[in-house]
PADO-352849 format. One line per 10 residues: number of its first residue (from 1); their letters; for each residue x, y, z of N, C-alpha, C. Coordinates in Angstrom, 2 decimals, padded with zeros to 5 digits, always signed. Example, Ala and Ser with C-alpha at 12.3 -4.5 7.8 and 13.67 -1.06 7.14 Angstrom:
% PADO-352849
1 = AS = +013.19,-005.69,+007.80,+012.30,-004.50,+007.80,+013.20,-003.30,+007.80  +012.85,-002.25,+007.08,+013.67,-001.06,+007.14,+012.90,+000.03,+007.87
END
This chain:
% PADO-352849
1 = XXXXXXXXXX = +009.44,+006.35,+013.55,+008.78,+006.87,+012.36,+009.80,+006.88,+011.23  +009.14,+006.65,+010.13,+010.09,+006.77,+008.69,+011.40,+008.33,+008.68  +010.18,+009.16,+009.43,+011.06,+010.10,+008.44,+011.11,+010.37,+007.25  +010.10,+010.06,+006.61,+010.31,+010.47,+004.99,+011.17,+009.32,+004.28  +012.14,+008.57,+004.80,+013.10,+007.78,+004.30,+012.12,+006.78,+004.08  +012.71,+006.17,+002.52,+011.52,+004.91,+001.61,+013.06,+004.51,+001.63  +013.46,+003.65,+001.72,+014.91,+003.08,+002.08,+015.86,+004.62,+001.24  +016.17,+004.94,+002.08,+016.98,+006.13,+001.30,+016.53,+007.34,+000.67  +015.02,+007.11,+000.11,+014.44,+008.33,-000.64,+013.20,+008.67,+000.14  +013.27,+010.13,-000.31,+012.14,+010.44,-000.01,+011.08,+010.22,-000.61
11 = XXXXXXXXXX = +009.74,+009.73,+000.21,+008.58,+009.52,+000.11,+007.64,+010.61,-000.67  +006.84,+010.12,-001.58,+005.97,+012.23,-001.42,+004.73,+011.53,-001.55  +003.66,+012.20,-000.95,+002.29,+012.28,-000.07,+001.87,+012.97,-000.67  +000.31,+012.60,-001.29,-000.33,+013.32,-002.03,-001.22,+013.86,-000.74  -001.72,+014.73,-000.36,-002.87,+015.19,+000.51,-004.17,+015.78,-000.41  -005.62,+015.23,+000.06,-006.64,+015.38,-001.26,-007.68,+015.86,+000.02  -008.25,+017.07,+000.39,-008.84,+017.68,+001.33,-009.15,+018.91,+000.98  -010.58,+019.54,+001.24,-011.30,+020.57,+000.59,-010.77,+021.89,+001.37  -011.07,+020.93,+003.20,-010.46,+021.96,+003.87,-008.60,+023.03,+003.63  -008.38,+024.24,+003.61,-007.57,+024.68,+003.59,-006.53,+024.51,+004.35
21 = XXXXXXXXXX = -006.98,+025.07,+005.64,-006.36,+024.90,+006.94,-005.95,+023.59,+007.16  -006.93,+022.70,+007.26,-006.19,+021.74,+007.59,-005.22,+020.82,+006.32  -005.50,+021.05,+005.03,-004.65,+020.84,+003.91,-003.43,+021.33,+004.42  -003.27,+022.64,+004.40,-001.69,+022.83,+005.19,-001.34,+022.72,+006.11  -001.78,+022.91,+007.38,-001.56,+021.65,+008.48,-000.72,+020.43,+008.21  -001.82,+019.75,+007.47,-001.22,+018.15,+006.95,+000.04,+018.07,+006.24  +000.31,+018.97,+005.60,+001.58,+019.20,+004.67,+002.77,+020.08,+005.47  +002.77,+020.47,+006.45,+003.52,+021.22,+007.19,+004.57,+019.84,+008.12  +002.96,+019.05,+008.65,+003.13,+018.12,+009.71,+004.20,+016.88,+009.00  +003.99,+016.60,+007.16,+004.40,+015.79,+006.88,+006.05,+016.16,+006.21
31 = XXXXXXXXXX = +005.56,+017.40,+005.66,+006.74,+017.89,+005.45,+008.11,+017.75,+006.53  +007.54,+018.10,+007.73,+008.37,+018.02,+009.24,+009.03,+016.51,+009.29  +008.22,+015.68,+009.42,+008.81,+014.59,+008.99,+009.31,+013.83,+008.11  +009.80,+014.85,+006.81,+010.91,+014.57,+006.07,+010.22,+014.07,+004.39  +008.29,+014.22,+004.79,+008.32,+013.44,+003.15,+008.27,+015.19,+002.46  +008.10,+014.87,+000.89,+007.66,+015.28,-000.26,+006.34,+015.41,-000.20  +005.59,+016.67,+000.10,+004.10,+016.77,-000.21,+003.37,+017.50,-001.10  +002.15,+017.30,-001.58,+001.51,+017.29,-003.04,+000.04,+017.61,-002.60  -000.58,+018.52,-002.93,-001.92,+019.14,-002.14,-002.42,+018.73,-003.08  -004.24,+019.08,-002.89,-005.33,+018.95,-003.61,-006.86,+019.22,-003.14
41 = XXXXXXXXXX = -007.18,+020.03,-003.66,-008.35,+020.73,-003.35,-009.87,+020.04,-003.33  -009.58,+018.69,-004.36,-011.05,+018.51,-004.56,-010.29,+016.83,-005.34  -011.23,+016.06,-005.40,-010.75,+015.19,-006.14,-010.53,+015.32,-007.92  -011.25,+016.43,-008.58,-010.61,+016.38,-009.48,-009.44,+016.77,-009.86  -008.88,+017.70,-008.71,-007.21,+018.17,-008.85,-006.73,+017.19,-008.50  -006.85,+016.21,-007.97,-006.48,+015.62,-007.29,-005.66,+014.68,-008.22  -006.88,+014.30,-009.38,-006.16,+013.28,-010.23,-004.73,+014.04,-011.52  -005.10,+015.20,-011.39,-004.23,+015.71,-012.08,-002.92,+016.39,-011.35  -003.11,+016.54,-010.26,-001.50,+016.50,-009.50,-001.37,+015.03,-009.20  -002.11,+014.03,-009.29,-001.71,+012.67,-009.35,-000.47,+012.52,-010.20
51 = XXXXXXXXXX = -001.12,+013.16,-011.24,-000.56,+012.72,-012.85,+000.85,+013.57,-012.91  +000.48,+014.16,-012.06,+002.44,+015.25,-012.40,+003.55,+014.69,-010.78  +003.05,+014.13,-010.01,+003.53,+014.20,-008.81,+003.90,+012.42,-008.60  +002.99,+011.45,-008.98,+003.07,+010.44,-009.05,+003.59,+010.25,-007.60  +002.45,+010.06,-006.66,+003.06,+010.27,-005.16,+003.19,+008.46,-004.93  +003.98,+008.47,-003.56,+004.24,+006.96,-002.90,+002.70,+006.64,-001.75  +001.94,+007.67,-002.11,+000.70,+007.40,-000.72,-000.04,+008.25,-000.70  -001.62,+008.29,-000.39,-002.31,+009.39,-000.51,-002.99,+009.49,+000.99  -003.25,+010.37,+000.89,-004.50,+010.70,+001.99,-005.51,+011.45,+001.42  -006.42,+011.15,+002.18,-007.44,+011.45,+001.32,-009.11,+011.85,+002.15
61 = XXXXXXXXXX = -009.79,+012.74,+001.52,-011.24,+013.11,+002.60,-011.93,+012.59,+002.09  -012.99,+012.30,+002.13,-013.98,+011.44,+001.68,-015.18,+012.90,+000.95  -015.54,+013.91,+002.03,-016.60,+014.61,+001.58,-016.34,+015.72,+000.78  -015.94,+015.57,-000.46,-014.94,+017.18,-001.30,-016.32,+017.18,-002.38  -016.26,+018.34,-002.95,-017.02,+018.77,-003.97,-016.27,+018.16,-005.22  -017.37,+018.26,-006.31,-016.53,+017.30,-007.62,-016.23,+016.29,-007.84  -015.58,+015.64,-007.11,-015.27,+014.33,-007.23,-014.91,+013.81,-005.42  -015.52,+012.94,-004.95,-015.61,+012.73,-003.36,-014.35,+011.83,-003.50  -013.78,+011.14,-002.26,-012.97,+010.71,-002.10,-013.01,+008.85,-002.40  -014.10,+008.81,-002.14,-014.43,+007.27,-002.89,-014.52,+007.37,-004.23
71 = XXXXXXXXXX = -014.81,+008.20,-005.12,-014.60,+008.16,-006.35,-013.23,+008.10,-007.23  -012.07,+009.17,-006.24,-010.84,+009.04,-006.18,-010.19,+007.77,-005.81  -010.69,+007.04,-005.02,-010.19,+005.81,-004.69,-010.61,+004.62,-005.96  -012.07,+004.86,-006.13,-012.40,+004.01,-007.07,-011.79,+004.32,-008.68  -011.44,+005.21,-009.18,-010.57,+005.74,-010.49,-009.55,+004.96,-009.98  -008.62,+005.47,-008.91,-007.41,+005.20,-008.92,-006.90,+004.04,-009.19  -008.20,+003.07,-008.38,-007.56,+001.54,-007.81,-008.17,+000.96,-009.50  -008.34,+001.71,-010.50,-008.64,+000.78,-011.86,-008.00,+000.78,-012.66  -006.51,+001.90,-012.83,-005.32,+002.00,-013.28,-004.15,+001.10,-012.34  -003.43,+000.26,-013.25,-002.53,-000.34,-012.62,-001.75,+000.09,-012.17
81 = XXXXXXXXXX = -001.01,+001.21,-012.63,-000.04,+001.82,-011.89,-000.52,+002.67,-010.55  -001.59,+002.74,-010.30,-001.96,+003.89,-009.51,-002.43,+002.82,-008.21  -002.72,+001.67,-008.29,-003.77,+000.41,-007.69,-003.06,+000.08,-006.72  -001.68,+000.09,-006.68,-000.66,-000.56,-005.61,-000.46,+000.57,-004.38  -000.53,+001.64,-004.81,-000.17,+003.26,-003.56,-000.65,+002.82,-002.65  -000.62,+002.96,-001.49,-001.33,+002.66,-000.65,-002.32,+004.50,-000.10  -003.41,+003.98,+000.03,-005.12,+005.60,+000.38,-005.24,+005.16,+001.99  -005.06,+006.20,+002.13,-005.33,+006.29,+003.33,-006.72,+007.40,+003.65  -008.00,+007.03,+003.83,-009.26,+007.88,+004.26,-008.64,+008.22,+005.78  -008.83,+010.05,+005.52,-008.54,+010.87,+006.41,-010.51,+011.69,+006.91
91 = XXXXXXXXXX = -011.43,+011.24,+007.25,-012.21,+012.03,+007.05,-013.43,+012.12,+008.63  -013.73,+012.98,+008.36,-015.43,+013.39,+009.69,-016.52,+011.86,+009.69  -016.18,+011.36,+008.57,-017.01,+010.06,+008.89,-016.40,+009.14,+009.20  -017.65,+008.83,+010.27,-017.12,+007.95,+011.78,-018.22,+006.58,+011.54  -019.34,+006.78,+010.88,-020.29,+005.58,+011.04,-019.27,+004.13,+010.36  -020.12,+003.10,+010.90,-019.36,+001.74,+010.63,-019.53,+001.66,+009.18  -021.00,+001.75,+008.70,-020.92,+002.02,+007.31,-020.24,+002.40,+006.22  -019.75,+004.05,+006.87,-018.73,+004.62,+005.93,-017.60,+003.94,+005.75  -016.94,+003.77,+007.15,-016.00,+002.54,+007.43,-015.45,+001.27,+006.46  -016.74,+000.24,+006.19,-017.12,-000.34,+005.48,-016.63,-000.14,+003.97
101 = XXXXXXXXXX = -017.41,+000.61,+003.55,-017.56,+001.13,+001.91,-016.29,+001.66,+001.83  -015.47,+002.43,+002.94,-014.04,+003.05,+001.92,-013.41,+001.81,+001.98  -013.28,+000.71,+003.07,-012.17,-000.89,+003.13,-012.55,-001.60,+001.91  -014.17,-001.57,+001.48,-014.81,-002.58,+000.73,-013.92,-001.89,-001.06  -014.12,-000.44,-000.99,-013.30,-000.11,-002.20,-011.61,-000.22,-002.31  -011.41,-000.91,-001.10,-010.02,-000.61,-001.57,-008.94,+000.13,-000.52  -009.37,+000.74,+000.43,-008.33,+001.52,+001.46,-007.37,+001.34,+001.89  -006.76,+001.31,+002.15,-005.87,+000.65,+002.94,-005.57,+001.07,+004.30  -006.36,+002.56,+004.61,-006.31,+002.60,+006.21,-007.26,+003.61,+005.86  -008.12,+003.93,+007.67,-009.02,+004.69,+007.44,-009.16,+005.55,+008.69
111 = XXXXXXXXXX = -008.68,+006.32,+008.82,-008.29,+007.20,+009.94,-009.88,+008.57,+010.44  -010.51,+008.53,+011.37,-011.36,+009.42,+011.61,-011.07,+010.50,+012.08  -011.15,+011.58,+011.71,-011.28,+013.28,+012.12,-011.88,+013.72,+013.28  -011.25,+013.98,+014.40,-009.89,+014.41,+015.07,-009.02,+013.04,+014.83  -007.97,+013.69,+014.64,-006.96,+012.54,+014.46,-005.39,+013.07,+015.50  -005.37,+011.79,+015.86,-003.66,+011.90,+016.18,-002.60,+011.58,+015.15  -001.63,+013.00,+015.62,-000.98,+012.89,+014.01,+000.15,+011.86,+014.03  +000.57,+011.24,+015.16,+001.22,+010.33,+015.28,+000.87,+009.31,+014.68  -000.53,+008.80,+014.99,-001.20,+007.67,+014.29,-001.34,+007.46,+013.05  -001.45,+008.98,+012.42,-001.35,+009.29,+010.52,+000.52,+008.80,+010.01
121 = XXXXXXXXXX = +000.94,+009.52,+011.05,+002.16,+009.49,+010.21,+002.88,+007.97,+010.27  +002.28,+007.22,+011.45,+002.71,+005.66,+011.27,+001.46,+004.30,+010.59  +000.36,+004.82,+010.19,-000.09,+004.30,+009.35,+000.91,+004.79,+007.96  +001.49,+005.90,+007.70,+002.20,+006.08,+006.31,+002.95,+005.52,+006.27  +004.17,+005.45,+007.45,+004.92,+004.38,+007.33,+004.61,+002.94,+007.37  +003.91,+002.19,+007.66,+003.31,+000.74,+007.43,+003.17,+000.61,+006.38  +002.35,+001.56,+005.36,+001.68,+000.90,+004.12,+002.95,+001.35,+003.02  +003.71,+002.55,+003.27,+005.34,+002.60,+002.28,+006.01,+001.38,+003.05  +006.10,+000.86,+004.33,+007.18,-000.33,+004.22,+006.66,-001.45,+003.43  +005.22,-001.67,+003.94,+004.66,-003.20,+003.11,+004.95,-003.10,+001.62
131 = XXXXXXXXXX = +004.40,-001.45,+001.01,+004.64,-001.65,-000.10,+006.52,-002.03,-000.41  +007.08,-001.58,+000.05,+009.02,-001.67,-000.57,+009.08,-003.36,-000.38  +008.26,-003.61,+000.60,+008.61,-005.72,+000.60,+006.97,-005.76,-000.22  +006.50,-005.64,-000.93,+006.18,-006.62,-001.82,+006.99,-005.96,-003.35  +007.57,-005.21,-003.87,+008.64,-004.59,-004.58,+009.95,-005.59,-004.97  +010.34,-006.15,-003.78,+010.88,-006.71,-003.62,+011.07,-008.19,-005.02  +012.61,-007.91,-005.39,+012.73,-008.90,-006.69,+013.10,-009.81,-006.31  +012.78,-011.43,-006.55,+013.47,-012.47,-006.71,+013.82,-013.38,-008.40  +014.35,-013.79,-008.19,+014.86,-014.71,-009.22,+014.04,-015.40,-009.95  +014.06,-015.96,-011.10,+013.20,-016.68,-011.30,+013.44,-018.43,-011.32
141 = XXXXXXXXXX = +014.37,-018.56,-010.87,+015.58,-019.67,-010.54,+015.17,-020.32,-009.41  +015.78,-021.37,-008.74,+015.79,-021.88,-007.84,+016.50,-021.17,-006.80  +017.75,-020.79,-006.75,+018.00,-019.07,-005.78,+016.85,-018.34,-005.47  +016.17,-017.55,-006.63,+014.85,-016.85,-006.30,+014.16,-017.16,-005.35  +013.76,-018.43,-005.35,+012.51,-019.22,-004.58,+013.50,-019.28,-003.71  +014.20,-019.29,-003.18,+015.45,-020.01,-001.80,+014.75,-018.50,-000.94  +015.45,-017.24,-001.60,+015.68,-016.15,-001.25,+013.98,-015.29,-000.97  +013.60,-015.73,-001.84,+011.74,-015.71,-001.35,+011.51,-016.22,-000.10  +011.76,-017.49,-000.18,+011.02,-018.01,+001.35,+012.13,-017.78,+002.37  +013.58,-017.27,+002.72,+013.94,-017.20,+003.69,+013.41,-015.51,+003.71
151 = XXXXXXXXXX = +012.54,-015.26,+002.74,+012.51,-013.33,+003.18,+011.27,-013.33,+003.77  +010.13,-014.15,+003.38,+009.38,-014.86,+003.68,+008.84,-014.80,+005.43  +009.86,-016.14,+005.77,+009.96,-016.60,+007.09,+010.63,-015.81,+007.88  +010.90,-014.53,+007.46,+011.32,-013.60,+008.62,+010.37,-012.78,+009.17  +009.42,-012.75,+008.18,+008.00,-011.90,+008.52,+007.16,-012.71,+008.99  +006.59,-014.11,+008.76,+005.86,-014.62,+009.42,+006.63,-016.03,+009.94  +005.60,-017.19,+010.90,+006.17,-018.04,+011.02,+006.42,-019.36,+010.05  +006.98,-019.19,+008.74,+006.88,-020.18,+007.97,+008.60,-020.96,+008.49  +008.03,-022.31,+008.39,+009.54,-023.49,+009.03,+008.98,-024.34,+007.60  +010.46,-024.73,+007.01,+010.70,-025.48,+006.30,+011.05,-026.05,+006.37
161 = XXXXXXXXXX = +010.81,-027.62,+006.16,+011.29,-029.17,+006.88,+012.65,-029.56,+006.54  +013.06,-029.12,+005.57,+014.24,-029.16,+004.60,+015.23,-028.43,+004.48  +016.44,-027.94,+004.77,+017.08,-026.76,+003.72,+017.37,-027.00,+002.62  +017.96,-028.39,+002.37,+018.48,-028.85,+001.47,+017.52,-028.94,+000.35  +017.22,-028.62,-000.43,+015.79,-029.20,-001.35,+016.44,-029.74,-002.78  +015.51,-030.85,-002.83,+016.34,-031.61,-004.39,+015.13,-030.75,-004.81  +015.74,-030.36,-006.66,+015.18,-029.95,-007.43,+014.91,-031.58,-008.59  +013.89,-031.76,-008.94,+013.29,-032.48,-009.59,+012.74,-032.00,-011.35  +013.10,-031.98,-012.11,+012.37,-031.82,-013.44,+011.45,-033.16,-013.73  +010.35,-032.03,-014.45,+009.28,-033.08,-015.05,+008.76,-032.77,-016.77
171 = XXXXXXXXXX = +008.57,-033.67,-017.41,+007.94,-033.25,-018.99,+006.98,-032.93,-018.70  +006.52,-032.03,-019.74,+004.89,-031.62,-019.79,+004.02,-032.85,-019.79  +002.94,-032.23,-019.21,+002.00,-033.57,-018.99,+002.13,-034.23,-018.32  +003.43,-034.47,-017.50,+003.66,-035.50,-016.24,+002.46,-035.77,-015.31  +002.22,-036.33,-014.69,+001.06,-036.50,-013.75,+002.12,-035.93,-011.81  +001.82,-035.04,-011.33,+002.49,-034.61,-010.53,+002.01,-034.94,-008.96  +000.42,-035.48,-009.19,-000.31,-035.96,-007.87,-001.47,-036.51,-008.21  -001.92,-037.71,-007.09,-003.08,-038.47,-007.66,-003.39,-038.52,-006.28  -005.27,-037.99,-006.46,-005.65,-038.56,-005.54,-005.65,-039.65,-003.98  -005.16,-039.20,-003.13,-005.29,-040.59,-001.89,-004.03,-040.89,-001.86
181 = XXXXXX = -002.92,-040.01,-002.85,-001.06,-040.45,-002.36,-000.95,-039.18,-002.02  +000.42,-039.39,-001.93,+001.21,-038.11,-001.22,+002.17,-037.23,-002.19  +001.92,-036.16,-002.60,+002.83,-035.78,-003.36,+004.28,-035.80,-002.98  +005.55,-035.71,-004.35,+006.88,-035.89,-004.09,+007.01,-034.78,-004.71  +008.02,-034.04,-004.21,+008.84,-032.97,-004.70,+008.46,-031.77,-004.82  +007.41,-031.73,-004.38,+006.76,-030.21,-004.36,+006.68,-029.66,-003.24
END
């Protein structure tokens, strides 16, 4: 498990749940494991300790008074800065449907009530690591692209026929591929 550690820093976790008890529960449990946590009663607090807390990940209930948890998801994911966090639906709905509609808006994990808290706290870590590698800067150079695809091919199986790669310049307008040949240099 992370531990709270986002390479070095701590993480902070917004938690967005009507329930009390288990609101602090969740924040006890995450706290324990080292993140920064950020409560919320309803989804409209929700967006406004958004706005002061600016968390790395949410969790989130689906059935709150005021503003439900798909509505929170759907605000969130329409601000750019807010669109990349990774939501995690924490909630009592179990149908495939519900299922459905929180992935179709946007989720990024969707965890059903009873939950194992093991399973919460390493879905958090998955979606803070994916997010720190797509974060991730390259160049805009020919280095860049080198250092892209060998970061690349460590995560999946990409093989490159080449190491060596000639770099090629072309004028605007060049014709770069035609139909029924084979492209060069790309």
């Amino acid at each position: 498990i992370l531990s709270g550690g986002l390479l070095g820093m701590t993480a902070t976790i917004l938690v967005i749940d009507d329930d009390a008890g288990l609101r602090r529960a969740l924040a006890k449990a995450l706290q324990t494991a080292g993140y920064r946590v950020a409560t919320a009663r309803d989804g409209e607090e929700a967006l406004d300790t958004y706005a002061q807390h600016t968390p790395d990940a949410i969790i989130c209930d689906i059935m709150m008074p005021l503003l439900d948890g798909y509505g929170v998801l759907h605000l969130l994911s329409k601000n750019k800065d807010s669109a990349s966090i990774p939501f995690i639906f924490l909630t009592a709905k179990s149908e495939k449907s519900d299922y459905r509609t929180g992935m179709e808006l946007g989720a990024d994990d969707y965890i059903t009530k009873p939950f194992d808290e093991t399973q919460l706290l390493n879905a958090i870590e998955v979606r803070l690591r994916k997010v720190e590698k797509l974060k991730q800067n390259f160049g805009q150079d020919l280095t860049g692209v080198t250092d892209f695809l060998e970061s690349a091919s460590q995560h999946i199986n990409l093989r490159l026929t080449e190491k060596a790669r000639e770099v090629q310049k072309y004028r605007k307008k060049s014709i770069l591929f035609e139909e029924g040949h084979r492209p060069l240099f790309l």
